[in-house]
PDB file of N, CA, C and O in Angstrom:
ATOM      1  N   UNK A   1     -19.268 -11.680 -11.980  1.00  0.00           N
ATOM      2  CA  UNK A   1     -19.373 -10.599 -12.958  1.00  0.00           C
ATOM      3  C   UNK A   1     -18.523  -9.422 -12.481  1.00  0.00           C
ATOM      4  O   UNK A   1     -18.591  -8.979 -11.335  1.00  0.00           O
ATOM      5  N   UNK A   2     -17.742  -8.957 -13.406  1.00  0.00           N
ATOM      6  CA  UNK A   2     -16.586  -7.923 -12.928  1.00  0.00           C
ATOM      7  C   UNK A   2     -17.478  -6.631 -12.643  1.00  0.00           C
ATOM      8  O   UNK A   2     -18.233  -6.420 -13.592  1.00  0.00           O
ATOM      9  N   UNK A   3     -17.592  -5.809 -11.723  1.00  0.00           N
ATOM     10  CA  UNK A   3     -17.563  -4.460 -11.453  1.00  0.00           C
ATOM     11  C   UNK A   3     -17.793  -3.382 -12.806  1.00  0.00           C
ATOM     12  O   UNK A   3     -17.013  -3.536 -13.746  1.00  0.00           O
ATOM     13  N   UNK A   4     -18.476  -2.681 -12.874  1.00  0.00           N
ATOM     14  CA  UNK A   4     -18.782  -1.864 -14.053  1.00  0.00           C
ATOM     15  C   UNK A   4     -18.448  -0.577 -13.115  1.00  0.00           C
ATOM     16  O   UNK A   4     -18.847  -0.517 -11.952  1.00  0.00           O
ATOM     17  N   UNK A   5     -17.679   0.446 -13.732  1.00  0.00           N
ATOM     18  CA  UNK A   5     -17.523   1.742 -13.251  1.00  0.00           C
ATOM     19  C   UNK A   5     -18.132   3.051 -13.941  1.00  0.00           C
ATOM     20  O   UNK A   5     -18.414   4.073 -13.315  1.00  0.00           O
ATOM     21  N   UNK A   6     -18.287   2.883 -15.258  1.00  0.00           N
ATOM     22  CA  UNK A   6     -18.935   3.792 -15.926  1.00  0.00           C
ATOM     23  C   UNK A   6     -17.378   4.535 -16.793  1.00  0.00           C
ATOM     24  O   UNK A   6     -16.164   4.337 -16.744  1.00  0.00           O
ATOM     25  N   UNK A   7     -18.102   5.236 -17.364  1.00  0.00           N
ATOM     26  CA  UNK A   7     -17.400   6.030 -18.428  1.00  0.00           C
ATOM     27  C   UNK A   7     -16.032   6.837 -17.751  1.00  0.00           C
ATOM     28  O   UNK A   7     -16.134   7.456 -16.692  1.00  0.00           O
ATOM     29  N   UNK A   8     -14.693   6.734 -18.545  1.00  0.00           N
ATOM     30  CA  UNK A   8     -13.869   7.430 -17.504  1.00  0.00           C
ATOM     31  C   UNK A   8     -13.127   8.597 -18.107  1.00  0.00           C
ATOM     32  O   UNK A   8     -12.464   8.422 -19.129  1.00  0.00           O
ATOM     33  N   UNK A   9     -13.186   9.521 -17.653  1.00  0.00           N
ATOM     34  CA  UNK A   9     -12.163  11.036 -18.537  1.00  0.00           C
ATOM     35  C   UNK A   9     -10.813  11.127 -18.020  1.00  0.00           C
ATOM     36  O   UNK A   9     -10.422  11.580 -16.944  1.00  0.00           O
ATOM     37  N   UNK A  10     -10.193  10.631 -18.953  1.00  0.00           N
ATOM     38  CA  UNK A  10      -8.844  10.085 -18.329  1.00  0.00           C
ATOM     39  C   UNK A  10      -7.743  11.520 -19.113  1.00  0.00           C
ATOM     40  O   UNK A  10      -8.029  12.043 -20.190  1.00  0.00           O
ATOM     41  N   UNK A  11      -6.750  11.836 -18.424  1.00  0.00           N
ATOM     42  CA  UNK A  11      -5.422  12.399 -19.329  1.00  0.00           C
ATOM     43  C   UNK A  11      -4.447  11.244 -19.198  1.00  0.00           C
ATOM     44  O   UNK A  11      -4.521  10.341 -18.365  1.00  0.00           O
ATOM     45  N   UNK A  12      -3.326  11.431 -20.338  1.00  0.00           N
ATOM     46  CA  UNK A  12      -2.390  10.709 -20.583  1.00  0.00           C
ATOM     47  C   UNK A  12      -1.266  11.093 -20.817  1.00  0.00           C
ATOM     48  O   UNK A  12      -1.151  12.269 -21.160  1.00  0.00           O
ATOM     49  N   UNK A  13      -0.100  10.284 -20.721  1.00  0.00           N
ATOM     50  CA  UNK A  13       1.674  11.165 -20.953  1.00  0.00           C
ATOM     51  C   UNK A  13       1.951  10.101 -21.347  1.00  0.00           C
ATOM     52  O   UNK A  13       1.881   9.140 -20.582  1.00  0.00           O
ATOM     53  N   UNK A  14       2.487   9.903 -23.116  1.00  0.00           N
ATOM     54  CA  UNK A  14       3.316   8.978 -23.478  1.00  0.00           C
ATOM     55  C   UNK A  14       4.992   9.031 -23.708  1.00  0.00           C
ATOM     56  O   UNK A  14       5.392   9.721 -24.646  1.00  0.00           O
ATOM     57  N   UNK A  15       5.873   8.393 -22.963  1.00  0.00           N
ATOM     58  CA  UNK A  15       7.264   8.541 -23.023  1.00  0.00           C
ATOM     59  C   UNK A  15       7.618   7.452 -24.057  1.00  0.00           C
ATOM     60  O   UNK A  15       7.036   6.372 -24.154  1.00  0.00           O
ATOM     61  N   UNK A  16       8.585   7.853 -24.768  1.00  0.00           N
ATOM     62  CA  UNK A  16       9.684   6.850 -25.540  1.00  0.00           C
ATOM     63  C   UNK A  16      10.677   6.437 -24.060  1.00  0.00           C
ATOM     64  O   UNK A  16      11.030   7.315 -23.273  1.00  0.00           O
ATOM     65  N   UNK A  17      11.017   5.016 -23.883  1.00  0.00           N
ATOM     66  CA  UNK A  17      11.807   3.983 -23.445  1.00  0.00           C
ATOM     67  C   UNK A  17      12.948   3.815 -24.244  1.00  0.00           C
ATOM     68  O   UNK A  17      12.808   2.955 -25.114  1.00  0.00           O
ATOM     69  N   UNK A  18      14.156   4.444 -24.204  1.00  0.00           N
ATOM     70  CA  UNK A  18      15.167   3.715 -24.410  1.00  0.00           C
ATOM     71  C   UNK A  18      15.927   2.427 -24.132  1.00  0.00           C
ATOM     72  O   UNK A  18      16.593   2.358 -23.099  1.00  0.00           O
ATOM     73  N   UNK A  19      15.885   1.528 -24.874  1.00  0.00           N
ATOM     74  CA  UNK A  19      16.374   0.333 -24.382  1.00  0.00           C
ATOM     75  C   UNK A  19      17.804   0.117 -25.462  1.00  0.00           C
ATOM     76  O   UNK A  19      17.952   0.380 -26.656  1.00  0.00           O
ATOM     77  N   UNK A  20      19.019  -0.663 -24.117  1.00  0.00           N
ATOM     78  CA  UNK A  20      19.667  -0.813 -24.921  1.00  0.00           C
ATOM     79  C   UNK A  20      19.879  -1.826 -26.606  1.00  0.00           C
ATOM     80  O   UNK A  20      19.192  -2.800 -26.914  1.00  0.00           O
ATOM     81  N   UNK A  21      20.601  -1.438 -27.142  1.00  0.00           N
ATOM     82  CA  UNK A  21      20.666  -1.530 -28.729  1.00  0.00           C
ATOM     83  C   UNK A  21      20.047  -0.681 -29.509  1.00  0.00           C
ATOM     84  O   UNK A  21      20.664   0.384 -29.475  1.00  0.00           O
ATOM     85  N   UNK A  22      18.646  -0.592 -30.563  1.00  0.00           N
ATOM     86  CA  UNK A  22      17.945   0.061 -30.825  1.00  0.00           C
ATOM     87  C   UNK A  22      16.857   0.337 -30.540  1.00  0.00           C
ATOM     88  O   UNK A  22      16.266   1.319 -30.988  1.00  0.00           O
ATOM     89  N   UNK A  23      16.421  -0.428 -29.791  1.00  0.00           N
ATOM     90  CA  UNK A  23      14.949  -0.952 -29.540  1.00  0.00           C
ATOM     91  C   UNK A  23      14.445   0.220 -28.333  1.00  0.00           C
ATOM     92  O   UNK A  23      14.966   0.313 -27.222  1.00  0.00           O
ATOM     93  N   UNK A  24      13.351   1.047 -28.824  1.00  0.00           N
ATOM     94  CA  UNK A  24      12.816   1.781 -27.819  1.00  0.00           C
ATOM     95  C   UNK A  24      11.374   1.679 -27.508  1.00  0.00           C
ATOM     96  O   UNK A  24      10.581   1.943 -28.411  1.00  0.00           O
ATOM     97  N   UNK A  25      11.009   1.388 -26.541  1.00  0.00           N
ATOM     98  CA  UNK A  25       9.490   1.005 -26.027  1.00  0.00           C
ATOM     99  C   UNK A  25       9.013   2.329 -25.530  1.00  0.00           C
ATOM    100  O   UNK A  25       9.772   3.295 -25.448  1.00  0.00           O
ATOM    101  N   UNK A  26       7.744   2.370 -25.198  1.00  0.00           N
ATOM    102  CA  UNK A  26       6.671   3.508 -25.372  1.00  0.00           C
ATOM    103  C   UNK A  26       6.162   3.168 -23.910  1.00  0.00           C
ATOM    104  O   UNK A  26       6.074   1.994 -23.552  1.00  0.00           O
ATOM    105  N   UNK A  27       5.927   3.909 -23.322  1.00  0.00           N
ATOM    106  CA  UNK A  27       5.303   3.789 -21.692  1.00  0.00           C
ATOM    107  C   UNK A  27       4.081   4.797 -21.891  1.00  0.00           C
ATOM    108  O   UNK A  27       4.405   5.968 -22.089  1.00  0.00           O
ATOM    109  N   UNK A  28       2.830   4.521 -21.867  1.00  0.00           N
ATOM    110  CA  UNK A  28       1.896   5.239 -21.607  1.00  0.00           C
ATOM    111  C   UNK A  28       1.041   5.292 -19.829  1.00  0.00           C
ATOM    112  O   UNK A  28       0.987   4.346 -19.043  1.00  0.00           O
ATOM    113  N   UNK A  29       0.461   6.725 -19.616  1.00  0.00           N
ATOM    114  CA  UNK A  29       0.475   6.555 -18.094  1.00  0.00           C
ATOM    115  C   UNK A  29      -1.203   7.325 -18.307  1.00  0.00           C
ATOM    116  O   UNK A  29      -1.431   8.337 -18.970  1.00  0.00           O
ATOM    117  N   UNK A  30      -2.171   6.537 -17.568  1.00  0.00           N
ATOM    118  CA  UNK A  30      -3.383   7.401 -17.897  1.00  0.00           C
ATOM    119  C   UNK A  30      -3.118   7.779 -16.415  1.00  0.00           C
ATOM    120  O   UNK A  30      -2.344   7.315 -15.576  1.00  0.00           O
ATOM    121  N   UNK A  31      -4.263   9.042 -16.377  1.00  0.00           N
ATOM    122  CA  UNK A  31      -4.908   9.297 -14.995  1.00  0.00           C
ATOM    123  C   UNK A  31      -5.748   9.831 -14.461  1.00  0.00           C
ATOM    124  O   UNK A  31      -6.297  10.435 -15.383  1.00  0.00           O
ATOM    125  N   UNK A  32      -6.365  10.094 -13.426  1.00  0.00           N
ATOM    126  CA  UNK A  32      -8.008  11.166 -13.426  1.00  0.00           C
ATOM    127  C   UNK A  32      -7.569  12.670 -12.881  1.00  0.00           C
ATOM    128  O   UNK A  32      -6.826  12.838 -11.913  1.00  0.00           O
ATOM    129  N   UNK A  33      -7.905  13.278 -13.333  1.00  0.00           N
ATOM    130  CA  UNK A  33      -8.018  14.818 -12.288  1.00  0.00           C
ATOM    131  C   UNK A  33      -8.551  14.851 -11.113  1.00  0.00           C
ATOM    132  O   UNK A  33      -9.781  14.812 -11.059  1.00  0.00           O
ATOM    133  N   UNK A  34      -7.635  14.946  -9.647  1.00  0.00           N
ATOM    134  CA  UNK A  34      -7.923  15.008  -8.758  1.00  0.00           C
ATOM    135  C   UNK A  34      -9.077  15.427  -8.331  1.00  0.00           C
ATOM    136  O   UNK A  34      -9.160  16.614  -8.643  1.00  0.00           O
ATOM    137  N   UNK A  35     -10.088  15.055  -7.737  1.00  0.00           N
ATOM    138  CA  UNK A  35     -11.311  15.506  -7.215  1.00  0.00           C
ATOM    139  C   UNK A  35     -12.519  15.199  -8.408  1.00  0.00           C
ATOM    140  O   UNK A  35     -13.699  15.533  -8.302  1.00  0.00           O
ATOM    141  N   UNK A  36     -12.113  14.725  -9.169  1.00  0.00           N
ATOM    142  CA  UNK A  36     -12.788  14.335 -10.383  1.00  0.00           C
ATOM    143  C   UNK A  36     -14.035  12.792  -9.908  1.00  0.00           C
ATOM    144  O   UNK A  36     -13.956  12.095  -8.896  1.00  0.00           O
ATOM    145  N   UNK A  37     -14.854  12.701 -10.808  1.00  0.00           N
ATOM    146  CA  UNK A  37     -15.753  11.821 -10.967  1.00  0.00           C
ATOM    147  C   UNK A  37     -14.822  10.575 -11.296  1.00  0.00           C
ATOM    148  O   UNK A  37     -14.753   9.770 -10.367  1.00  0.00           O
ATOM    149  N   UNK A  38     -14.220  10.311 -12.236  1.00  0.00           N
ATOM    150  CA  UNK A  38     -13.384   9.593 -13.052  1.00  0.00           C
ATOM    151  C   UNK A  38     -12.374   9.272 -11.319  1.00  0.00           C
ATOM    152  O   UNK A  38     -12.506   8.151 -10.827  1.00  0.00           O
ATOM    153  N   UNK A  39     -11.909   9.801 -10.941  1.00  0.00           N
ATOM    154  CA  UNK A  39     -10.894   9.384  -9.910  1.00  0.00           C
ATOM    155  C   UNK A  39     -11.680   8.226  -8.731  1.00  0.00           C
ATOM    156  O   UNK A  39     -11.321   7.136  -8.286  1.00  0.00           O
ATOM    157  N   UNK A  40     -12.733   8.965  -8.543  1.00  0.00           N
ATOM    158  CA  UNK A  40     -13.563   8.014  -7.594  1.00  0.00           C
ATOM    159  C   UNK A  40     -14.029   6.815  -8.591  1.00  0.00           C
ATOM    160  O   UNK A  40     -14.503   5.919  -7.893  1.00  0.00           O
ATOM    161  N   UNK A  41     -14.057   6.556  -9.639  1.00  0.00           N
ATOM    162  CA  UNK A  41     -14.417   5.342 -10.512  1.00  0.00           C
ATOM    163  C   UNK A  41     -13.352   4.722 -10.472  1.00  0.00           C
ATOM    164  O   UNK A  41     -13.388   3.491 -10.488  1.00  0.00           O
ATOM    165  N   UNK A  42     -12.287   5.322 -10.418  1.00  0.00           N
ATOM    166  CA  UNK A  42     -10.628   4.364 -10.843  1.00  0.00           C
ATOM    167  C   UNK A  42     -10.667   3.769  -9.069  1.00  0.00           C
ATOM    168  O   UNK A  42     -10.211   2.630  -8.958  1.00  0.00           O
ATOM    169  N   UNK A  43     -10.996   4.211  -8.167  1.00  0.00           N
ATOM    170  CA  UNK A  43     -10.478   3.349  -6.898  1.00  0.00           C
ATOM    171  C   UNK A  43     -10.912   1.780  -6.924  1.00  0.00           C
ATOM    172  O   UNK A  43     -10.113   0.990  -6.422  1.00  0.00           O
ATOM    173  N   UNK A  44     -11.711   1.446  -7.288  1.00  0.00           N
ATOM    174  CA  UNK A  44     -11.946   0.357  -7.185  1.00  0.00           C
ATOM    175  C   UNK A  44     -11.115  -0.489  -8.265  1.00  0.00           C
ATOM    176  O   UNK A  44     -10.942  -1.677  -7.990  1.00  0.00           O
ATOM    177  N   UNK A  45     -10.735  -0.140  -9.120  1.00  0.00           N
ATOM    178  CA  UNK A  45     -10.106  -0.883  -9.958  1.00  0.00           C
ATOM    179  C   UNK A  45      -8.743  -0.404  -9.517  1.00  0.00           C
ATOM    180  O   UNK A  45      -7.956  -0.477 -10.460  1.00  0.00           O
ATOM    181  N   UNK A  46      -8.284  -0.019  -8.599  1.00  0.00           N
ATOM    182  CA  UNK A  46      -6.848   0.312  -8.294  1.00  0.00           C
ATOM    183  C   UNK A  46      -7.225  -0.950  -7.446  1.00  0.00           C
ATOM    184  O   UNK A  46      -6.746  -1.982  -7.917  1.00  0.00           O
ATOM    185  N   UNK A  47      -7.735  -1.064  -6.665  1.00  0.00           N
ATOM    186  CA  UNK A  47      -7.912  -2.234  -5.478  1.00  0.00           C
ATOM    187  C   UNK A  47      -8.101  -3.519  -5.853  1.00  0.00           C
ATOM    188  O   UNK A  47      -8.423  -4.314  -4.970  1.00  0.00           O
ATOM    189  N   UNK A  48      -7.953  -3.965  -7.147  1.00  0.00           N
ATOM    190  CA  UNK A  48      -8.416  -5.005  -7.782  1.00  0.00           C
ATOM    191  C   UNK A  48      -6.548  -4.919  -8.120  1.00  0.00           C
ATOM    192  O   UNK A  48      -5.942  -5.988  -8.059  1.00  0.00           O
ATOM    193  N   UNK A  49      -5.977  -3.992  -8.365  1.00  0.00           N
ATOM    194  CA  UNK A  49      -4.278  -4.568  -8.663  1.00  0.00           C
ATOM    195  C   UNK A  49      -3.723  -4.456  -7.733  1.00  0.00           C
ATOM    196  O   UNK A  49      -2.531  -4.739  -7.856  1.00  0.00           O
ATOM    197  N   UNK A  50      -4.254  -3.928  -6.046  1.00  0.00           N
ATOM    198  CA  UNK A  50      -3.192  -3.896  -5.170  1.00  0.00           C
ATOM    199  C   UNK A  50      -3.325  -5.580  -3.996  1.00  0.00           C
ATOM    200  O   UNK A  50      -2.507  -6.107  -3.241  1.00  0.00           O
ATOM    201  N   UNK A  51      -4.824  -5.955  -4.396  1.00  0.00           N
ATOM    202  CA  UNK A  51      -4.917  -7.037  -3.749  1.00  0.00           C
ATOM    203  C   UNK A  51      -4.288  -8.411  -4.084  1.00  0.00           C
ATOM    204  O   UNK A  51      -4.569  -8.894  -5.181  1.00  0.00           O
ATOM    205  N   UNK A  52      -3.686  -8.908  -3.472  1.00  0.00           N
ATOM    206  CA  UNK A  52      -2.701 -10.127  -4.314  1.00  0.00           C
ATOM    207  C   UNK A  52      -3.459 -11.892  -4.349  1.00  0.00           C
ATOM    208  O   UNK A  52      -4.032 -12.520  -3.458  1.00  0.00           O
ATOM    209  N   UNK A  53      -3.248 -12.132  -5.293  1.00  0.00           N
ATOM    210  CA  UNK A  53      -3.915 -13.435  -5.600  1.00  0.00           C
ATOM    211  C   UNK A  53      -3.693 -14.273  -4.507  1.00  0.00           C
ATOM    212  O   UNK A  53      -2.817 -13.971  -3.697  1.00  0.00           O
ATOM    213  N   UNK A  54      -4.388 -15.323  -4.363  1.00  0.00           N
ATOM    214  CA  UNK A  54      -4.723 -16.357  -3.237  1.00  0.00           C
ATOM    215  C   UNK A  54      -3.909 -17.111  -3.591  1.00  0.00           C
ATOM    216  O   UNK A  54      -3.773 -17.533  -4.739  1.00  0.00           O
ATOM    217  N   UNK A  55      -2.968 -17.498  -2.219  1.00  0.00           N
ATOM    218  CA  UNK A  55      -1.777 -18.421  -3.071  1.00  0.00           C
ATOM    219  C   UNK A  55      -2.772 -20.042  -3.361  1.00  0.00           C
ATOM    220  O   UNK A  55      -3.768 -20.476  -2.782  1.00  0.00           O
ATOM    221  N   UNK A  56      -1.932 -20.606  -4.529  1.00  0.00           N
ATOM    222  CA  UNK A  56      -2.418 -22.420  -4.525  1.00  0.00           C
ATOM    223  C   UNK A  56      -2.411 -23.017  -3.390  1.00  0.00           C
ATOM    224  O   UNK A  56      -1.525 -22.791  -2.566  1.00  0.00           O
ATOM    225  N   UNK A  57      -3.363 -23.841  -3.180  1.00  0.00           N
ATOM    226  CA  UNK A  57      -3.750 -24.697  -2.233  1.00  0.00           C
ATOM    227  C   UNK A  57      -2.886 -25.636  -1.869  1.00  0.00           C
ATOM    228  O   UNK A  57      -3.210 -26.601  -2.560  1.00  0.00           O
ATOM    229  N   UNK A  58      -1.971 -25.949  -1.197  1.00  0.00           N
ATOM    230  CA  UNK A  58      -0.836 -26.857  -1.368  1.00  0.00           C
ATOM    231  C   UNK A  58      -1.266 -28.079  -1.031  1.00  0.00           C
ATOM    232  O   UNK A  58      -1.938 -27.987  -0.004  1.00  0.00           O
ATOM    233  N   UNK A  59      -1.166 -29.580  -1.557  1.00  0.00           N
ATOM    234  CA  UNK A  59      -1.835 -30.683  -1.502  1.00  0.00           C
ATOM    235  C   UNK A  59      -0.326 -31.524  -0.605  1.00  0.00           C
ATOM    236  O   UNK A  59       0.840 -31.290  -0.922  1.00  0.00           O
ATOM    237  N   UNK A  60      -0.757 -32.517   0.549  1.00  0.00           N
ATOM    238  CA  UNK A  60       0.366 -33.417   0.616  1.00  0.00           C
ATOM    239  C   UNK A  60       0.574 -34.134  -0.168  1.00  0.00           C
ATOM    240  O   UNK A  60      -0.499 -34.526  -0.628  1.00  0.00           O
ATOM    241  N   UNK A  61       1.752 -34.776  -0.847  1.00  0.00           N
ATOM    242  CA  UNK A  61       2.167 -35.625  -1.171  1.00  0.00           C
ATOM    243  C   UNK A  61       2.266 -36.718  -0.737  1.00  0.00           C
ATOM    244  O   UNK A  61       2.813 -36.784   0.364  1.00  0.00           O
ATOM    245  N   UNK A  62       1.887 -37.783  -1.257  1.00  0.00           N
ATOM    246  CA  UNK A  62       1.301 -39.653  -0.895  1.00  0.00           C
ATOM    247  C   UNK A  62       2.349 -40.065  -1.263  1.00  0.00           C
ATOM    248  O   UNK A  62       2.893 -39.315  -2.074  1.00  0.00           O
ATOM    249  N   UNK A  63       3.149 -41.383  -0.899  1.00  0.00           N
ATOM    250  CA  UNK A  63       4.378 -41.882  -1.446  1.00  0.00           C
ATOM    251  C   UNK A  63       3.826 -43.465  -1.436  1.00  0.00           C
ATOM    252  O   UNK A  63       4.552 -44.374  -1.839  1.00  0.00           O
TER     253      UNK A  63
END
């Protein structure tokens, strides 16, 4: 069962992405106010994207 953090008061900055041709993509960036309640809720879910998946189990090959 995933981790529950509770309610979070986030700010946000959305940029337009220029990409070449016409095509422009949108980058949105949330974040907590330093010293905030909300900041101590986001650590744990920062640690859930900095930890890296378990590589596959590599099996020998039988011939």
């Amino acid at each position: 069962m995933p981790a529950r953090v509770g309610e979070l008061e986030l700010t946000y900055q959305s940029l337009d992405l220029p990409i070449a041709g016409r095509a422009v993509h949108d980058l949105t960036v949330y974040s907590a106010e330093p010293g905030t309640t909300a900041e101590e809720r986001l650590k744990p879910l920062a640690s859930w994207a900095a930890t890296p998946a378990p590589a596959p189990e590599r099996t020998p090959h039988h011939r």
